[in-house]
Phi, psi and omega in degrees: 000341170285347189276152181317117152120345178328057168342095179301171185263161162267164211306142193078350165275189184258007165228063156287127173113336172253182200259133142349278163219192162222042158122304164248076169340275213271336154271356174278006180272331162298322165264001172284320133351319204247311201225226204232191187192139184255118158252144175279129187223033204258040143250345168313132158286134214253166166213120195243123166249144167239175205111101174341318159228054169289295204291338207246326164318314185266009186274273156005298176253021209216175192260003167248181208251111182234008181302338192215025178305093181322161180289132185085007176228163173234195192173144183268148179215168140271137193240092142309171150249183209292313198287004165075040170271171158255152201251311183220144134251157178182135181262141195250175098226126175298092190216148189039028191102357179224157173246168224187110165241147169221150178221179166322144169299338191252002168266349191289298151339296165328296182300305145349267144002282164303326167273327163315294202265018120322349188279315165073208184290332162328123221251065183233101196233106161288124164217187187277120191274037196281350165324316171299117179225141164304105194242146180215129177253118209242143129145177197274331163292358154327282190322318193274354178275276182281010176285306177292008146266357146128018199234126153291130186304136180272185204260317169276131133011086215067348169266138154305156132223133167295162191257117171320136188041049164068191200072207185201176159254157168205160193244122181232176175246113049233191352292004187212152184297339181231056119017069172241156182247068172322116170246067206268145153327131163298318198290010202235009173307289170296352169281336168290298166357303210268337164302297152012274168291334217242331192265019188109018189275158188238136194273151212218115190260212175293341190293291174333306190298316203302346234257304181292326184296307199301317181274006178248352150105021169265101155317155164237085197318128213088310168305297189253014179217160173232210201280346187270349184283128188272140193316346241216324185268343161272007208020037160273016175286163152099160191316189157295314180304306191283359182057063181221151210242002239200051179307112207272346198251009175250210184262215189293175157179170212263127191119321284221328187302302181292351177282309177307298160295352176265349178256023175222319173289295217227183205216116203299152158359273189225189212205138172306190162190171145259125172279159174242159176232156190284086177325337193256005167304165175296289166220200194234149172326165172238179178274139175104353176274123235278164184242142149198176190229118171059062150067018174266123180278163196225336136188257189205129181270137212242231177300135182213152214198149175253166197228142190281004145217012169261343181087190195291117286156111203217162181237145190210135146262137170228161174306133193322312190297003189257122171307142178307303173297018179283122163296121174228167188226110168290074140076215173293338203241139190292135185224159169229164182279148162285105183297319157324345190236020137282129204272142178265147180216004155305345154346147163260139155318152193273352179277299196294304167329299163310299197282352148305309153318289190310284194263033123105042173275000000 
């Protein structure tokens, strides 16, 4: 918020303390496309475990599979509840002995909290990693941009390196196909910032990021899920390969009964989508404001953005059953689904099969 030009978010949203924008949004959505761009995200709640069986403790209780997760790699993982709702999102990454998470600001404490008192005997100590702040460098000139601060881009997906005068880099796959995650000393925040800036980065606030997260179909917990939402519904089933928080192949942890019967038996509810929104209503949905088709509700509005060519723009769950071409009303605004951003998931399970077979369907 200190560099010139900086736009605070406005008041209720969830990223009060970073800049909005700087001045021009929708080009800075733009040159995240073309060259690169910095965002300050150093209100994500940093989390630090050190420890000896920090990896195989949180393998237990959390929904991806991190029990033997290398030095140097990350992974989106879940904190479910026993009916397998979500609870937390959240990026780990393993380096030098310690794992480093940051989630949401206003969940972070909460996730805290829950790792505490989850530790039992385990040689494991969660405390708060706010030493730590976030920066995140989007766009296909990324990589040259920290090649000219003196830090190589890593090359896969999730992988890690440490930053000259601590913290790490990290390669995520989204909101844009070239992707980074800066994790720096707070005290050195604005000294990256401004290393960054000086080496091309064009500075850039959540509106850019949300506007690319949104158009790529990346949920955000709390925005785009409510209490009831389950991993299936949200495309977080699958490993670190598949850029998924949700390993179908591990052992037990709490929730794991309702992921497992709904990806091998059943079909979840309702399914994420992207919406086009009517630009010329008065105003635009908020989040959490109910959809409906024919005065039916049908679902829920999750992030809405204006995005710099698609207009105004929202993530949504809505119910399976609803045709991609269903007139629907957004909250004040007439919106239709993006047929591109549904996933076919009609395929039969392979549990619905067996048990068809068994009775000689």
């Amino acid at each position: 918020m200190t560099a010139p030009g900086a736009v605070a978010a406005p008041d209720g949203s969830v990223d009060i303390g970073v800049a909005w924008h700087h001045g021009d949004p929708l080009g800075e959505q733009r040159t995240a496309q073309r060259d690169a761009i910095v965002v300050d995200r150093s209100h994500r709640f940093v989390i630090a475990i050190p420890g000896d069986e920090r990896l195989t403790w949180l393998h237990t209780i959390s929904s991806q599979h991190v029990a033997a997760l290398p030095d140097g790699k990350s992974a989106e993982n879940l904190s479910l509840d026993i009916n397998g709702r979500v609870e937390h999102h959240f990026v780990q990454t393993d380096l030098g002995g310690v794992t480093w998470i940051d989630t949401e600001a206003d969940r972070g404490p909460a996730l805290l909290a829950f790792l505490k008192k989850m530790v039992f005997w385990s040689k494991a100590e969660p405390r708060d990693g706010n030493e730590l702040a976030v920066l995140s460098i989007l766009g296909p000139k990324a990589a040259s941009v920290l090649d000219a601060v003196g830090t190589s881009a890593p090359v896969d997906v999730y992988d890690a390196h440490a930053l000259p005068g601590g913290g790490f880099v990290r390669r995520m796959p989204w909101p844009t196909e070239d992707s980074f995650d800066l994790l720096v000393p707070r005290e050195h925040l604005a000294a990256w910032w401004t290393k960054l800036t000086d080496a091309g980065a064009t500075p850039a606030g959540t509106w850019a990021f949300e506007a690319l997260r949104v158009e790529a179909v990346r949920p955000r917990i709390g925005l785009d899920t409510d209490e009831k939402t389950i991993p299936h519904e949200v495309r977080w089933i699958g490993g670190p390969d598949e850029h998924g928080a949700v390993h179908l192949e591990k052992g037990c942890y709490r929730g794991q009964e309702t992921v497992a019967r709904v990806h091998n038996l059943g079909k979840p509810p309702r399914h994420i989508v992207l919406l086009h929104l009517d630009g010329s209503a008065e105003a635009l949905p908020e989040p959490g404001d109910p959809i409906t088709a024919g005065g039916r509700a049908v679902g829920r509005v999750g992030t809405v953005v204006n995005h710099h060519e698609l207009g105004p723009i929202a993530l949504a769950l809505v119910k399976r059953n609803v045709p991609a071409g269903t007139e629907l009303v957004a909250g004040p605004s007439a919106a239709s689904i993006d047929p591109d951003s549904i996933v076919d998931d009609n395929a039969p399970q392979a549990g619905r099969e067996a048990v068809n077979r068994l009775r000689g369907k």
